[in-house]
C-alpha positions, 0 to 999 in steps of 0.5 A: 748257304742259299741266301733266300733259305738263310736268317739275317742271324746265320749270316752275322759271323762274330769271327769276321769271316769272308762271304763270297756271294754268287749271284745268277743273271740270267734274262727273260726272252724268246729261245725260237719255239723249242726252249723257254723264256727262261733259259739263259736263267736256267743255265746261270742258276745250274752254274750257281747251283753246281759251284756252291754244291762244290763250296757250300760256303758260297752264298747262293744269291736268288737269280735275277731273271731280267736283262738287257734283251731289247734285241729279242723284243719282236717277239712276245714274252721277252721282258727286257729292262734295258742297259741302263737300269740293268746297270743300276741294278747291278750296282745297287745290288752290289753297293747293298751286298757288299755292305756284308760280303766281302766279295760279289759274283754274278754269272752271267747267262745272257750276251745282252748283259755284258756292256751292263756288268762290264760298266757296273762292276767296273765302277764297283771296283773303282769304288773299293768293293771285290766284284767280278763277273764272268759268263756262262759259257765254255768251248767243248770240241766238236759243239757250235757255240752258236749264237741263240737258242742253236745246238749249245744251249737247246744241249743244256736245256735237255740235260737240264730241264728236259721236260721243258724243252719242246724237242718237236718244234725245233727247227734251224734259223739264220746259221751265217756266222754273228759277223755277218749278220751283226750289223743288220740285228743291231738295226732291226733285230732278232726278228728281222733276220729269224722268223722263228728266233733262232740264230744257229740250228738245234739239231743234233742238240743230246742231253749228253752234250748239255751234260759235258758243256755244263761240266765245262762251263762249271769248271771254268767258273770255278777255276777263275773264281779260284784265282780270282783275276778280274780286269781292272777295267771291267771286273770280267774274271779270267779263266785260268789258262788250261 
């Protein structure tokens, strides 16, 4: 069931069957000089891809590519839409989809969306629609969930695409914890504080590790769409515990 490959026919069920769609969010911006602009697309749409692989019966939405990256604009080929169209967007989209579906997903591969998703599918449940959004990450021992373009995601990236990754650039960038520097990359930014992008260091990044992470995150999403525990609030779906 991938949406773009599918007729509006395939989709008309007489039975009245419930569709679940699952929509990738993903962002268009600098990961330092080793990974694409696309990455936090490329590990959104690698979840989609994995759940509706596990339940075809899913509906695999295309990704949307553009986020909320305005702390990425010191660098060139971030394309960031901002909060408030990106919260249009979401909320349009569902009040579209919902028309059809009976319930909305959007996995999130980008930190900058969450105020977005959280406002938006909040007021999409406060309107009646089944929505839930949930991140795409996961703690597996003994990787650093470090903050941008660091050993987590340039794993992913080379168990994912590993033909896109340009392992000879990488290089650590500003590795204090997100706590300390927070302050100073709301008020100037990425590239106030990285030259190179980077908050956290890509060494020791394997193919292997991407692979368990990938396994990890998988599984979580799967088990919080399962359960299917969003917040009243803000629509983030919880992860089962264990």
């Amino acid at each position: 069931m991938i949406l773009a490959d599918l007729t509006w026919t395939d989709l008309a069920d007489p039975a009245g069957r419930p569709r679940t769609v699952v929509v990738p969010i993903g962002s268009t911006e600098q990961h330092g000089p080793h990974l694409p602009l696309g990455t936090d697309t490329a590990v959104a749409s690698a979840v989609g891809s994995a759940l509706h692989d596990a339940d075809p019966a899913l509906v695999l939405a295309p990704a949307l590519p553009y986020g909320a990256a305005g702390e990425h604009e010191g660098f060139p080929g971030t394309v960031s839409i901002g909060e408030q169209a990106l919260h249009t967007v979401l909320v349009e989209y569902g009040r579209s989809a919902c028309r059809w579906a009976s319930r909305l997903v959007l996995l999130n591969g980008h930190g900058g969306n969450v105020a977005a998703l959280s406002s938006a599918v909040g007021l999409l449940r406060e309107e009646g629609r089944d929505a839930g959004w949930l991140s795409c990450v996961a703690d597996v021992a003994g990787v650093p969930l470090d903050a941008h373009a660091g050993r987590y995601e340039t794993s992913l990236l080379t168990h994912l695409h590993p033909e896109r990754v340009r392992a000879e650039r990488a290089a650590a960038g500003e590795t204090r914890p997100i706590r300390e520097i927070i302050d100073a990359l709301r008020s100037d930014g990425i590239a106030g504080l990285s030259p190179n992008g980077v908050l956290g260091d890509p060494a020791g990044a394997s193919a292997a590790e991407g692979r368990a992470l990938l396994d990890a995150i998988v599984a979580g999403a799967g088990a919080a769409i399962a359960a299917w525990d969003p917040s009243p609030r803000t629509g983030r779906l919880r992860v089962p515990a264990g």
